[in-house]
Residue frames as a rotation matrix with the C-alpha (Angstrom) as fourth column:
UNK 1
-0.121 0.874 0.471 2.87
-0.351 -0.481 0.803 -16.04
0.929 -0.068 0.365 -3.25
UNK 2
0.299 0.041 -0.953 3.07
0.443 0.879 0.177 -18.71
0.845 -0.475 0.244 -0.87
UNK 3
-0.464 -0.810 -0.360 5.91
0.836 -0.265 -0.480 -16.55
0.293 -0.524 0.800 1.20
UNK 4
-0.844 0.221 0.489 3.58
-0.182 -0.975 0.126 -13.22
0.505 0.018 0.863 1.07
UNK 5
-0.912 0.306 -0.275 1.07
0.411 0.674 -0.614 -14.82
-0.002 -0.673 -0.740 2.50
UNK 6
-0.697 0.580 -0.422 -1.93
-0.706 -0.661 0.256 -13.24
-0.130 0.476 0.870 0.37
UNK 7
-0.413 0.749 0.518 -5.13
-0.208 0.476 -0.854 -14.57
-0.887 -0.460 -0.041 0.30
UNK 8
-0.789 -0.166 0.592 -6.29
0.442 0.516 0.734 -15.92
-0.427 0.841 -0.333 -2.60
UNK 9
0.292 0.902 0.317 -9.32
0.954 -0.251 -0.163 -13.91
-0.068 0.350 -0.934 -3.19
UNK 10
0.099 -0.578 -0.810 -6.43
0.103 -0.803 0.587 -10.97
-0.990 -0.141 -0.020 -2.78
UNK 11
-0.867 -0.495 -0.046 -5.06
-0.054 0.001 0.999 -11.93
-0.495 0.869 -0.028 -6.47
UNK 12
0.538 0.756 -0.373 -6.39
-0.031 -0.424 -0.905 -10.56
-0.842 0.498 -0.205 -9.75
UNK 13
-0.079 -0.704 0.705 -5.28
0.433 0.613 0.661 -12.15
-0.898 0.357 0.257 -12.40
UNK 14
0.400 0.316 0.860 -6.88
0.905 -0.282 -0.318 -9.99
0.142 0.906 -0.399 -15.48
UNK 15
-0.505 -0.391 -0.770 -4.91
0.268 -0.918 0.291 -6.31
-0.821 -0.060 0.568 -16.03
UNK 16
-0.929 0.022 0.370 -7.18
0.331 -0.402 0.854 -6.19
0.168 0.915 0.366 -18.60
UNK 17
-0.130 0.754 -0.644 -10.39
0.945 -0.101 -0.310 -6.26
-0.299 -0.649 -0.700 -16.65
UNK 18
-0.228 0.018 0.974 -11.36
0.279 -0.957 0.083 -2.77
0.933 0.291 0.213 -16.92
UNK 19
0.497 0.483 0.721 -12.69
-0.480 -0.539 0.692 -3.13
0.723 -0.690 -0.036 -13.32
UNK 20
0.042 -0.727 -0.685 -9.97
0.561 0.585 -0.586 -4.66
0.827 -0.360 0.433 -12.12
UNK 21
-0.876 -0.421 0.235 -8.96
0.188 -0.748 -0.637 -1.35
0.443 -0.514 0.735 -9.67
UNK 22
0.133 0.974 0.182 -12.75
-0.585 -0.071 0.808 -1.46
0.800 -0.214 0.561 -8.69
UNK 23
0.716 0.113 -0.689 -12.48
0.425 0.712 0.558 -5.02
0.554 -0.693 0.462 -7.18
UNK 24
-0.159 -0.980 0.117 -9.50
0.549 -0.187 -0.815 -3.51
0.821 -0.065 0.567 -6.08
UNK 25
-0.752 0.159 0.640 -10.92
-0.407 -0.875 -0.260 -0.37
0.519 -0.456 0.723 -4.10
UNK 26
0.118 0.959 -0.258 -13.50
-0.636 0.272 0.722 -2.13
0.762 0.079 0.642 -3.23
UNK 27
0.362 -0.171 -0.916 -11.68
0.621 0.777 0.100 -5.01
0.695 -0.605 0.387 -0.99
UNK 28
-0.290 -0.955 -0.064 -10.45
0.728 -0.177 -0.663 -2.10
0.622 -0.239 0.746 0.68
UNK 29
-0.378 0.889 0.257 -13.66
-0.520 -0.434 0.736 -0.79
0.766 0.144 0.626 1.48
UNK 30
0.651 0.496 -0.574 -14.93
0.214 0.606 0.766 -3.85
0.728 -0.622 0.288 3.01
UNK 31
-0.005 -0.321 -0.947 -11.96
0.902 0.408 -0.143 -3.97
0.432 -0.855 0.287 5.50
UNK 32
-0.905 0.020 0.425 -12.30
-0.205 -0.895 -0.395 -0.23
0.373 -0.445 0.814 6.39
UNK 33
-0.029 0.910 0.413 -16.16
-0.787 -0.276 0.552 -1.25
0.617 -0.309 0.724 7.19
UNK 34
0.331 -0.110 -0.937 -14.91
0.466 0.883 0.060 -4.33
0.821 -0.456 0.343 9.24
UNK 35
-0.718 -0.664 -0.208 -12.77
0.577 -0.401 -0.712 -2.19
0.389 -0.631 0.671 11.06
UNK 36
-0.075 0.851 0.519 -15.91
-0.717 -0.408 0.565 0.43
0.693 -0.330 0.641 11.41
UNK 37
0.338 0.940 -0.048 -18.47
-0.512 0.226 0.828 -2.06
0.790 -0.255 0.558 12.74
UNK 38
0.042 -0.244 -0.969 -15.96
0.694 0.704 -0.148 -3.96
0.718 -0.667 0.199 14.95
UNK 39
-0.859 -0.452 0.239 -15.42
0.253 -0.782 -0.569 -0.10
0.444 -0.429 0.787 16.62
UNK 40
-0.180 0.922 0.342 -19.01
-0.734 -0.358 0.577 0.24
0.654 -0.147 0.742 17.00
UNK 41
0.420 0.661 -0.622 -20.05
-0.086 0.711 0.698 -3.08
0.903 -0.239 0.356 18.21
UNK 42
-0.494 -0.830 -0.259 -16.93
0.526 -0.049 -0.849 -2.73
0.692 -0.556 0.461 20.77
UNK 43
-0.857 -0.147 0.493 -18.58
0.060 -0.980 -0.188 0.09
0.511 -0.132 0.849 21.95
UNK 44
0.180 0.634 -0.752 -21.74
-0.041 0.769 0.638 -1.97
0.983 -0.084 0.164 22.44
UNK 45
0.124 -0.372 -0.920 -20.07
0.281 0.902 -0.327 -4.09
0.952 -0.218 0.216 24.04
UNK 46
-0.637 -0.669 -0.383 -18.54
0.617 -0.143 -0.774 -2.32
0.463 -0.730 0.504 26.83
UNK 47
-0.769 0.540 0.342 -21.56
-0.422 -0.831 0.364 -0.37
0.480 0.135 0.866 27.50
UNK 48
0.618 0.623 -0.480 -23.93
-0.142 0.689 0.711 -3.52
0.773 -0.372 0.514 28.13
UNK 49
0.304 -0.212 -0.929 -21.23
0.755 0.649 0.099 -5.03
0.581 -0.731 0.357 30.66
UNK 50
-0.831 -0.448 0.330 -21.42
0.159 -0.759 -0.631 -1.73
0.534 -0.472 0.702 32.22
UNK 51
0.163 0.907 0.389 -24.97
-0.877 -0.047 0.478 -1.32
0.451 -0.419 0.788 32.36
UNK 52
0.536 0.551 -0.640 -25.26
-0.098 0.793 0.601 -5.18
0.839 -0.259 0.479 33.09
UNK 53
-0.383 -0.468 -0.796 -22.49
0.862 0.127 -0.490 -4.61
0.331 -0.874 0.355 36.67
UNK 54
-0.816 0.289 0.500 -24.55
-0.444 -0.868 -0.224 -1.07
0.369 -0.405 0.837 37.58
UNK 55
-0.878 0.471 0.080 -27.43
-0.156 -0.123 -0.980 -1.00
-0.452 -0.873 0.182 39.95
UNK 56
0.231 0.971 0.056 -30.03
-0.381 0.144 -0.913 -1.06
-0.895 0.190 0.403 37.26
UNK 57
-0.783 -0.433 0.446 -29.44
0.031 0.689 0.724 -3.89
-0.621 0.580 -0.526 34.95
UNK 58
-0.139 0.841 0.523 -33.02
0.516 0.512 -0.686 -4.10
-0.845 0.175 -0.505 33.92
UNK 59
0.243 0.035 -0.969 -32.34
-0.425 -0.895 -0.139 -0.99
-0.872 0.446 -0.202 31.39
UNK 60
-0.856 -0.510 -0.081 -30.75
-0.225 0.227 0.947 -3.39
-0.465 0.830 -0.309 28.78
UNK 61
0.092 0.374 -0.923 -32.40
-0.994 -0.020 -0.107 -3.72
-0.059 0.927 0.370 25.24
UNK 62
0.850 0.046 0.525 -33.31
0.012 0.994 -0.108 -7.63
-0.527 0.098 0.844 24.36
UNK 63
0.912 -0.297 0.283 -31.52
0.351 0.208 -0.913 -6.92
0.212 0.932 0.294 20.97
UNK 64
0.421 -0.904 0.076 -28.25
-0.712 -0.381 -0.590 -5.66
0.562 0.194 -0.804 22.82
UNK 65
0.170 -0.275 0.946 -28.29
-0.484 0.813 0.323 -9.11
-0.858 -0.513 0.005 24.88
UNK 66
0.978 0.209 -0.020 -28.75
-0.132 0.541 -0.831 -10.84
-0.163 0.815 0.556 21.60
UNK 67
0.953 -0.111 -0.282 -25.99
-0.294 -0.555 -0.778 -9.43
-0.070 0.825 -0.561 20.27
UNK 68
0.082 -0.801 0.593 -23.32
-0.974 -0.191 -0.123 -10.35
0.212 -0.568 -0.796 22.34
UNK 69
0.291 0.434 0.853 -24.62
-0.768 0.637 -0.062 -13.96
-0.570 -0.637 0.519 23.52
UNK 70
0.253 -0.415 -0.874 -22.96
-0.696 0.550 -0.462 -16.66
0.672 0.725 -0.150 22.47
UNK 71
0.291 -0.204 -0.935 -22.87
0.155 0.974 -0.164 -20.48
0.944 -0.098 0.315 23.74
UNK 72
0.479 0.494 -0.725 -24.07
0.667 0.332 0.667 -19.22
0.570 -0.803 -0.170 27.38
UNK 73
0.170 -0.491 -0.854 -22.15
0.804 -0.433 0.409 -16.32
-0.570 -0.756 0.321 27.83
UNK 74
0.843 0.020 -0.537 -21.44
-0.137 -0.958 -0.252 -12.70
-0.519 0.286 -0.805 27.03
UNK 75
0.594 -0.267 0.759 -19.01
0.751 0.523 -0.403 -12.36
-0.289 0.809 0.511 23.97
UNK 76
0.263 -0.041 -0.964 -16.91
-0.198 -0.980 -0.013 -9.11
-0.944 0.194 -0.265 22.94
UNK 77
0.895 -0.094 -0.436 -16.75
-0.445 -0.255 -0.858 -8.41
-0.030 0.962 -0.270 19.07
UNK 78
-0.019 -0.980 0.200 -13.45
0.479 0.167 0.862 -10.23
-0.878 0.112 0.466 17.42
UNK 79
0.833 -0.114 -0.541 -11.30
-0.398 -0.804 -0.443 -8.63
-0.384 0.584 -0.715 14.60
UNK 80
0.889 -0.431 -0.156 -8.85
0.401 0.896 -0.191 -10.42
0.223 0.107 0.969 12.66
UNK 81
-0.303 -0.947 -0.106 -6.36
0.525 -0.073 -0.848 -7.91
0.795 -0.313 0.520 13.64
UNK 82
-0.070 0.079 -0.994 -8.12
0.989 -0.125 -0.080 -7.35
-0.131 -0.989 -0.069 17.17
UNK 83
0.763 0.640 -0.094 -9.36
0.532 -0.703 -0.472 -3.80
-0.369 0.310 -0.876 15.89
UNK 84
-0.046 -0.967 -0.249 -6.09
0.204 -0.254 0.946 -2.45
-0.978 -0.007 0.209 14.39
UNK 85
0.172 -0.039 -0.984 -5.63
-0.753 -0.649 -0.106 -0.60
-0.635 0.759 -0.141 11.16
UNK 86
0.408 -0.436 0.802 -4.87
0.745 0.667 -0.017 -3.07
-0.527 0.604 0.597 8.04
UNK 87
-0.143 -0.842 -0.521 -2.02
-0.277 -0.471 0.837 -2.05
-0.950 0.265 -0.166 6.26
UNK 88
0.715 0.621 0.321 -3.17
0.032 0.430 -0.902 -2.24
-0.698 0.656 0.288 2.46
UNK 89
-0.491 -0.786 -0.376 -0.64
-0.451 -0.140 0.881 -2.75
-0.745 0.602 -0.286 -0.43
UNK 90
0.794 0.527 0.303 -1.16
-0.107 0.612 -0.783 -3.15
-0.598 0.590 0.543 -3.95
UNK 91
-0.509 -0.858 -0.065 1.70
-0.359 0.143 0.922 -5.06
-0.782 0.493 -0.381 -6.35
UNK 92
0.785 0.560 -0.265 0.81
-0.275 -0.069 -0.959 -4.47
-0.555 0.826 0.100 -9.74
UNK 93
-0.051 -0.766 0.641 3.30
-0.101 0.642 0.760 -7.55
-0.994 -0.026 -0.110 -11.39
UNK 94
-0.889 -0.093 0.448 3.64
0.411 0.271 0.871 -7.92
-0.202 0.958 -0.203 -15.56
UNK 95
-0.050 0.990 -0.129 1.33
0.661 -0.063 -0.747 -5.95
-0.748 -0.123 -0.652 -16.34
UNK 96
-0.413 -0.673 -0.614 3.15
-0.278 -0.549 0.788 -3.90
-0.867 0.496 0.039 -19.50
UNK 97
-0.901 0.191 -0.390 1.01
-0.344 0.234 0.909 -3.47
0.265 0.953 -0.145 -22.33
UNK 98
-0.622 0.732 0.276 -1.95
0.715 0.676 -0.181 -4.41
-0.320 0.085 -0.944 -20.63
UNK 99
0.374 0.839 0.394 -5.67
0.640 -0.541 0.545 -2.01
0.671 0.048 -0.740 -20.44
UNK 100
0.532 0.183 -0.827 -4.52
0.817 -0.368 0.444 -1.11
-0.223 -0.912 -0.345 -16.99
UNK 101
-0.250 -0.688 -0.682 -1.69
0.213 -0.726 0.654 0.85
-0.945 0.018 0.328 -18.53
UNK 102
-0.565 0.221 0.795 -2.99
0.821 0.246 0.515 1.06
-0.081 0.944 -0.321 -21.80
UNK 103
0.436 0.836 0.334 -6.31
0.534 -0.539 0.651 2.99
0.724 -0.105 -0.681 -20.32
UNK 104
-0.865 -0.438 -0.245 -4.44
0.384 -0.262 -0.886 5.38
0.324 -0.860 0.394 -17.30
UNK 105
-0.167 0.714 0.680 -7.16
-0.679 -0.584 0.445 7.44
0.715 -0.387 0.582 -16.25
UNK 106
0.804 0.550 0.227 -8.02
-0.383 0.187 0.905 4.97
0.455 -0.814 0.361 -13.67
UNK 107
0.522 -0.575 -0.630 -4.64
0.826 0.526 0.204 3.85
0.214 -0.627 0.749 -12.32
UNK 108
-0.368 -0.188 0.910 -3.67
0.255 -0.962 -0.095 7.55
0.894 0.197 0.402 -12.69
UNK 109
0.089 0.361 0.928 -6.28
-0.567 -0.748 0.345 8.39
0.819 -0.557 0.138 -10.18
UNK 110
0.993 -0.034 -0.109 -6.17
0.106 0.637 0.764 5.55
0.044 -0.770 0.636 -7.77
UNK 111
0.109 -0.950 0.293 -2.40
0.819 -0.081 -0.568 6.49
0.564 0.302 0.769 -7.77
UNK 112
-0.501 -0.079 0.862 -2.76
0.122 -0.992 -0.020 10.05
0.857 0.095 0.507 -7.31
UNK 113
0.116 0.453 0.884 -5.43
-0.918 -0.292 0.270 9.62
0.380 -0.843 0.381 -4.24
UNK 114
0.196 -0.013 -0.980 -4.15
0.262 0.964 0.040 5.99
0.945 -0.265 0.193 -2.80
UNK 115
-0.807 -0.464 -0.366 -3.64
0.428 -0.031 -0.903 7.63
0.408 -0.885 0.223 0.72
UNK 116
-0.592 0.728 0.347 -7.49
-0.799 -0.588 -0.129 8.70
0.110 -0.353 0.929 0.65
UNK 117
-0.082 0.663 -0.744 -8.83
-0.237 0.712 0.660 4.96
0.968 0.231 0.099 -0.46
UNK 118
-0.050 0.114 -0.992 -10.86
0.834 0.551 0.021 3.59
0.549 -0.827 -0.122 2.80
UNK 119
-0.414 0.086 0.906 -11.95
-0.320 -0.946 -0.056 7.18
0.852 -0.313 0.419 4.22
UNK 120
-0.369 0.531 -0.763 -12.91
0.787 0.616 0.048 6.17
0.495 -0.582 -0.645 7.40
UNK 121
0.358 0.933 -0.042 -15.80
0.742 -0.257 0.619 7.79
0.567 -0.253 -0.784 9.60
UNK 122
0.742 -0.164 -0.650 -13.58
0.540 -0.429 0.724 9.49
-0.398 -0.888 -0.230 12.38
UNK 123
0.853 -0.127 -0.506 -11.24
-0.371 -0.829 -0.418 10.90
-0.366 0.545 -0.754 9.98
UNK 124
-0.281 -0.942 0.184 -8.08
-0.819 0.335 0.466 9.87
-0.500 -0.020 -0.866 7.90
UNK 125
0.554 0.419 -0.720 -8.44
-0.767 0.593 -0.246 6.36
0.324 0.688 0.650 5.48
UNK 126
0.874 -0.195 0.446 -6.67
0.087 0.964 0.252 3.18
-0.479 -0.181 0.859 5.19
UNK 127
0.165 -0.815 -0.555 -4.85
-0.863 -0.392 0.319 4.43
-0.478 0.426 -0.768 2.27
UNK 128
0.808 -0.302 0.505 -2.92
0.348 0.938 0.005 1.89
-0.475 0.172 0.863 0.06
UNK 129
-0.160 -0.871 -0.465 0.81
-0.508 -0.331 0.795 1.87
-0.846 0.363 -0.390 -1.07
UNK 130
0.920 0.227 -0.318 1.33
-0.352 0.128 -0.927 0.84
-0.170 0.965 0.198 -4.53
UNK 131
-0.198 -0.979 -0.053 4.25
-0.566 0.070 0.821 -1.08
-0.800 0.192 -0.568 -5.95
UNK 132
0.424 0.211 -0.881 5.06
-0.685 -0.561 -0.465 -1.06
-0.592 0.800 -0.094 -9.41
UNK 133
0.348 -0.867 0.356 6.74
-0.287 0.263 0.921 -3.94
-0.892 -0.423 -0.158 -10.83
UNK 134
0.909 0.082 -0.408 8.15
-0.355 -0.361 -0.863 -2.86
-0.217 0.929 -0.299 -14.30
UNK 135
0.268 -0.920 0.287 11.09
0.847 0.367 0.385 -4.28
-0.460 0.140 0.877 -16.46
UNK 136
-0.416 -0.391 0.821 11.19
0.628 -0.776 -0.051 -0.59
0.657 0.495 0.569 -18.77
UNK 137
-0.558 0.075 -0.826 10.84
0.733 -0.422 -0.534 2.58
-0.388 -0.904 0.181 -16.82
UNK 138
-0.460 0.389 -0.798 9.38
-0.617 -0.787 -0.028 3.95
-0.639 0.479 0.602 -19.98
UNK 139
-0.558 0.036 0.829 7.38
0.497 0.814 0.300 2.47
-0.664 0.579 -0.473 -23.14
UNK 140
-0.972 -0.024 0.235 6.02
0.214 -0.515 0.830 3.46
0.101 0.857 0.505 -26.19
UNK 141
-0.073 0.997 0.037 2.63
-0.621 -0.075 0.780 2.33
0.780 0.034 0.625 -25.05
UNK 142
0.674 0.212 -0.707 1.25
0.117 0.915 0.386 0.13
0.729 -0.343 0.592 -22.21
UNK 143
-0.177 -0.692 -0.699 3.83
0.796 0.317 -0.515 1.05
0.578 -0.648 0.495 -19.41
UNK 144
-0.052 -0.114 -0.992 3.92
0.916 -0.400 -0.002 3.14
-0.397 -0.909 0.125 -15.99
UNK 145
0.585 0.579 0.568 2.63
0.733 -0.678 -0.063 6.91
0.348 0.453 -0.821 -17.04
UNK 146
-0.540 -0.459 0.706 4.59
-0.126 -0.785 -0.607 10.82
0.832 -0.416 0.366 -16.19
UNK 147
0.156 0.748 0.645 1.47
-0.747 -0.337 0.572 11.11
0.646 -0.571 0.507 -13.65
UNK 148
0.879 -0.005 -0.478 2.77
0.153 0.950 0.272 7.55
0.452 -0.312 0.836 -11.81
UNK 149
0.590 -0.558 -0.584 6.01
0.682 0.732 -0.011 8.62
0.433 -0.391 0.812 -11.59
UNK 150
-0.162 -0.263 0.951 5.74
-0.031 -0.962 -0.271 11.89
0.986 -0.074 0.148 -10.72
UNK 151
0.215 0.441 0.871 4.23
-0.950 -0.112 0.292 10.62
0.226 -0.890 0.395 -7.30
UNK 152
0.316 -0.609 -0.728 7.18
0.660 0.692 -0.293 7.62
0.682 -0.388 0.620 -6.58
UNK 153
0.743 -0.298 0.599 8.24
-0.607 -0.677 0.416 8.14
0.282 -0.673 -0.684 -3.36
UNK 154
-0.079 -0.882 0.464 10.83
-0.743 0.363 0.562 5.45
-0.664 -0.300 -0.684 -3.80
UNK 155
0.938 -0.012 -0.346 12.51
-0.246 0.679 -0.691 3.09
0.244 0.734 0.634 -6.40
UNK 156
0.626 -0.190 0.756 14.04
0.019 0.973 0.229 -0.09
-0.780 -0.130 0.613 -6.82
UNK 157
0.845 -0.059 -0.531 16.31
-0.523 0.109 -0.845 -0.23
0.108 0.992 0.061 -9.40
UNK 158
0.538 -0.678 0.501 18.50
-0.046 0.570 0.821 -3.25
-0.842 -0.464 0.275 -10.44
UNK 159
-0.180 -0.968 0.177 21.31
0.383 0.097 0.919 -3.96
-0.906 0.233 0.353 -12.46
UNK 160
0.787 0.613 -0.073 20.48
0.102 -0.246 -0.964 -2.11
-0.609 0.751 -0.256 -16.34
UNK 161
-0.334 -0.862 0.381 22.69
0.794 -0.040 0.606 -2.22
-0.507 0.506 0.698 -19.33
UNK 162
0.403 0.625 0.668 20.02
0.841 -0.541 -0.001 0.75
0.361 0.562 -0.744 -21.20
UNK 163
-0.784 -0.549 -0.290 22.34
0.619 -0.722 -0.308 3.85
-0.040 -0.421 0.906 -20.57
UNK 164
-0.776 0.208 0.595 19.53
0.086 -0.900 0.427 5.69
0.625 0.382 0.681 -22.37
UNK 165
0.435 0.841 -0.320 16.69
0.306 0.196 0.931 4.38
0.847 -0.504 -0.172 -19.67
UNK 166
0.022 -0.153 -0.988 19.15
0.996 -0.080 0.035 4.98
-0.084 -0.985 0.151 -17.00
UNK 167
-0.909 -0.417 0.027 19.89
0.417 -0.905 0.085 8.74
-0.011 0.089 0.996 -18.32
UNK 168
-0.390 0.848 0.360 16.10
-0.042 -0.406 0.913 9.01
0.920 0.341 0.194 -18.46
UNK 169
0.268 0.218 -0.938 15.96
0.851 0.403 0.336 7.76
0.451 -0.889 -0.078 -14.69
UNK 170
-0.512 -0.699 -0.500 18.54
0.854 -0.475 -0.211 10.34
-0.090 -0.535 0.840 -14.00
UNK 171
-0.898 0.061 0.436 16.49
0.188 -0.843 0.504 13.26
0.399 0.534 0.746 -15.62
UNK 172
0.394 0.914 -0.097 13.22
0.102 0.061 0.993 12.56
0.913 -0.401 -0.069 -13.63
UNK 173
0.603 0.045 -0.796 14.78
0.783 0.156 0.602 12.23
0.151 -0.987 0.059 -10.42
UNK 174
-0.422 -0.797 0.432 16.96
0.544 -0.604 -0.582 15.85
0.725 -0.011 0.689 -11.23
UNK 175
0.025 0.408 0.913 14.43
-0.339 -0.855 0.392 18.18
0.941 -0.319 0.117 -9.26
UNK 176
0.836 0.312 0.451 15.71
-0.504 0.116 0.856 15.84
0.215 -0.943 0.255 -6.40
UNK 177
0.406 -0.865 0.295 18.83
0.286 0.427 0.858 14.39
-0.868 -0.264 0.421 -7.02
UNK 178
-0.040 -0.408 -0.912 21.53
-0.916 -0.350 0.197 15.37
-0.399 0.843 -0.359 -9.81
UNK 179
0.805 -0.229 -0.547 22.19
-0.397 0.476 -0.785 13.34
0.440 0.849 0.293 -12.83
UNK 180
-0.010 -0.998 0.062 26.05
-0.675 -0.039 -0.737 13.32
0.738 -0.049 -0.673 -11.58
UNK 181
-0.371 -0.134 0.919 25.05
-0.792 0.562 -0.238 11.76
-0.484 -0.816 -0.315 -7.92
UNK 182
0.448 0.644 0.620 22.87
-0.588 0.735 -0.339 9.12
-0.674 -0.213 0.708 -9.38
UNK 183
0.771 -0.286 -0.568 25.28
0.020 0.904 -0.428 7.46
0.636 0.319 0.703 -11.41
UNK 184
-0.430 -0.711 0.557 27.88
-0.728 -0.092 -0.679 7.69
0.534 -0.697 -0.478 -8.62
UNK 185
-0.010 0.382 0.924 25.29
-0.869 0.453 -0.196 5.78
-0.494 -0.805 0.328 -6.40
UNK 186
0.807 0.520 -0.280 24.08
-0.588 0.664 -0.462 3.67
-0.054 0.537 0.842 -8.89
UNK 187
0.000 -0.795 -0.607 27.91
-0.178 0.598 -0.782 2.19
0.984 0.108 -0.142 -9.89
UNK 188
-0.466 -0.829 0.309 28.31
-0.754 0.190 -0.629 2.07
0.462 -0.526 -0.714 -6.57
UNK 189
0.271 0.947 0.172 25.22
-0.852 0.319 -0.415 -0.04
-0.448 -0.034 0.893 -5.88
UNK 190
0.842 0.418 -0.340 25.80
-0.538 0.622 -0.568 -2.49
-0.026 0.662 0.749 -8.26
UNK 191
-0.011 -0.997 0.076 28.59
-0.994 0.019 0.105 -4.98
-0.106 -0.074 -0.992 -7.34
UNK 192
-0.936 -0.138 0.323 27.52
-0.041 0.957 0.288 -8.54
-0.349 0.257 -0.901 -7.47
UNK 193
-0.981 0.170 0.095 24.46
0.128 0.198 0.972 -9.82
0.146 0.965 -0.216 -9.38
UNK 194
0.058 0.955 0.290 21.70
0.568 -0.271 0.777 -9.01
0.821 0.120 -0.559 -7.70
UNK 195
-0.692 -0.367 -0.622 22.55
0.611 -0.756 -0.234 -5.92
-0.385 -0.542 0.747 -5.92
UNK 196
-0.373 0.332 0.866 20.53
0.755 -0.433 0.492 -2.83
0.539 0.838 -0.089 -6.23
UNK 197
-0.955 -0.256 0.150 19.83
0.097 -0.748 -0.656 0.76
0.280 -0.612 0.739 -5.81
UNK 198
0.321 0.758 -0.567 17.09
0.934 -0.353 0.056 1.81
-0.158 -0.548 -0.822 -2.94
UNK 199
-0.741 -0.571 0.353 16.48
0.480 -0.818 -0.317 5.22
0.470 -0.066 0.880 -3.71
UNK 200
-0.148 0.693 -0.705 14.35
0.989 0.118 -0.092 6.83
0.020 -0.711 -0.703 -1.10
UNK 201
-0.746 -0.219 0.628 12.79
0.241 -0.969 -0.052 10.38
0.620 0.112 0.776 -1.84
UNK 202
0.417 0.909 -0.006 11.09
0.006 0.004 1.000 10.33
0.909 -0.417 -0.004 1.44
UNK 203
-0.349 -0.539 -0.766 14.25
0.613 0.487 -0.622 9.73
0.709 -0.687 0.161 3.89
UNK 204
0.471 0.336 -0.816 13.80
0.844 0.100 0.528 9.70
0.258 -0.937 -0.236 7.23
UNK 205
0.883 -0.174 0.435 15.50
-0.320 -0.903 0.287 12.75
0.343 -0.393 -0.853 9.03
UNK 206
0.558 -0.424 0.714 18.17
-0.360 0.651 0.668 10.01
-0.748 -0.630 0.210 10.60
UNK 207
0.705 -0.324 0.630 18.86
0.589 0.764 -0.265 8.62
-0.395 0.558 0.729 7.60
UNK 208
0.265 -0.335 -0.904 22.19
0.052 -0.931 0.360 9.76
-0.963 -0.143 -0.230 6.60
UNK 209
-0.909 -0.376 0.179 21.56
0.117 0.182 0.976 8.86
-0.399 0.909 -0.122 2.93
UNK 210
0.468 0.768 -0.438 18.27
-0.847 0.247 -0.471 8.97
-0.253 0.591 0.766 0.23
UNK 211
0.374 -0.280 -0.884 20.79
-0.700 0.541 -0.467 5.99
0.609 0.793 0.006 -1.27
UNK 212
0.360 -0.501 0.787 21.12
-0.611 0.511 0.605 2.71
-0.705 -0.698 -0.122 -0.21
UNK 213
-0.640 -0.409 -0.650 22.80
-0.728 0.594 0.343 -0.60
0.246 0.693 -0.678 -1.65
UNK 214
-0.541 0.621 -0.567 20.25
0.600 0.757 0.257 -3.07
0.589 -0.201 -0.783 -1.59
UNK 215
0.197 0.732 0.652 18.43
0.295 -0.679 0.673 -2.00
0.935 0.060 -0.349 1.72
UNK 216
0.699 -0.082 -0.710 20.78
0.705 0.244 0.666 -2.20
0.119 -0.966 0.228 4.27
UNK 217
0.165 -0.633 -0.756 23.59
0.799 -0.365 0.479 -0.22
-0.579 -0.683 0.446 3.61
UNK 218
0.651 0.529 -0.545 23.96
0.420 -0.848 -0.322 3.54
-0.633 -0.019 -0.774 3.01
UNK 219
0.277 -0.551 0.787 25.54
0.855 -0.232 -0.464 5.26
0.438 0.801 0.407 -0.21
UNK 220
0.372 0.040 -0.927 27.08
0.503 -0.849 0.165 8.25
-0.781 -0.527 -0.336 1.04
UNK 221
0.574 -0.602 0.555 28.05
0.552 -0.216 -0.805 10.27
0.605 0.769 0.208 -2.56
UNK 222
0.021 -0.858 -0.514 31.57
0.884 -0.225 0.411 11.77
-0.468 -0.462 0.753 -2.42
């Protein structure tokens, strides 16, 4: 956690919560209205120290001197990322068998619209990427949903001895890759012990692969 450098009021330790994806949306909220009000107040800003270098200073508002004024001088709004976009991510760790997957309807939809969460006034959201981190790609109960993984736009997958999970991998990802290429990549992927395939159904135009090994180098099938 230490290395990710998440904030401790970031982590949610209950997947059973039912409002877990609340607090969730919700922190994502606030920084979309941080980001707002620093845009506004900005705006303020630069306004007053216009008016206050123009010919008729006397026009300022008490309550837009106020605002600004700080320890004997004129202040501009701060932002912890200086008014830039936060980049939101949610990693959703052991969590197999909890409510969250248990109950889908709500991780379903926060799934399904995670590039609308944080709608922001001028148009467009924050959004939030999602990453999934599952040991079965299927389960009887309690695990990652059709409606989840019908809307991956990339997976991780490492070393698996479960032909039948991998032949179920292969069958979901047919309406974009064959069966036939993805074990081709996959063996070829998998050479020392923690190796693993990056498959990317989003690739770049440039990219001359959807398959990598790990994430550096490109699978080209033969």
């Amino acid at each position: 956690m230490d290395r990710l450098k998440i904030r401790p009021e970031d982590v949610f330790e209950d997947p059973d919560d039912p409002s877990v994806l609340d607090k969730v949306k919700a922190a994502i909220e606030e920084e979309r209205d941080l980001l707002e009000k620093y845009q506004e107040d900005l705006r303020k800003y630069k306004k007053l120290m216009k008016t206050i270098h123009s010919n008729s200073p006397l026009s300022i508002r008490d309550e837009d001197l106020s605002l600004f004024w700080a320890d004997g001088d004129f202040a501009p709004p701060k932002h912890w990322l200086n008014g830039k976009r936060c980049c939101c991510a949610l990693i959703i760790d052991d969590a197999q068998g909890s409510l969250l997957y248990q109950r889908p309807r709500k991780i379903n939809q926060f799934t399904i619209y995670h590039r609308h969460i944080g709608q922001l006034k001028e148009g467009g959201a924050l959004g939030c990427s999602i990453f999934f981190l599952v040991q079965s790609y299927k389960a009887q109960a309690g695990g990652i949903t059709r409606a989840i993984r019908g809307n991956v736009t990339s997976m991780i997958l490492f070393s698996n001895k479960n032909q039948k999970m991998l032949q179920e991998i292969a069958e979901e990802l047919a309406g974009e890759v064959s069966p036939e290429t993805f074990f081709k990549v996959y063996n070829q992927a998998m050479r020392q012990k923690h190796d693993f395939l990056f498959v990317d159904l989003h690739r770049k135009p440039n990219h001359p692969s959807a398959f990598r090994r790990n994430l550096e180098t490109f699978l080209i099938p033969e």
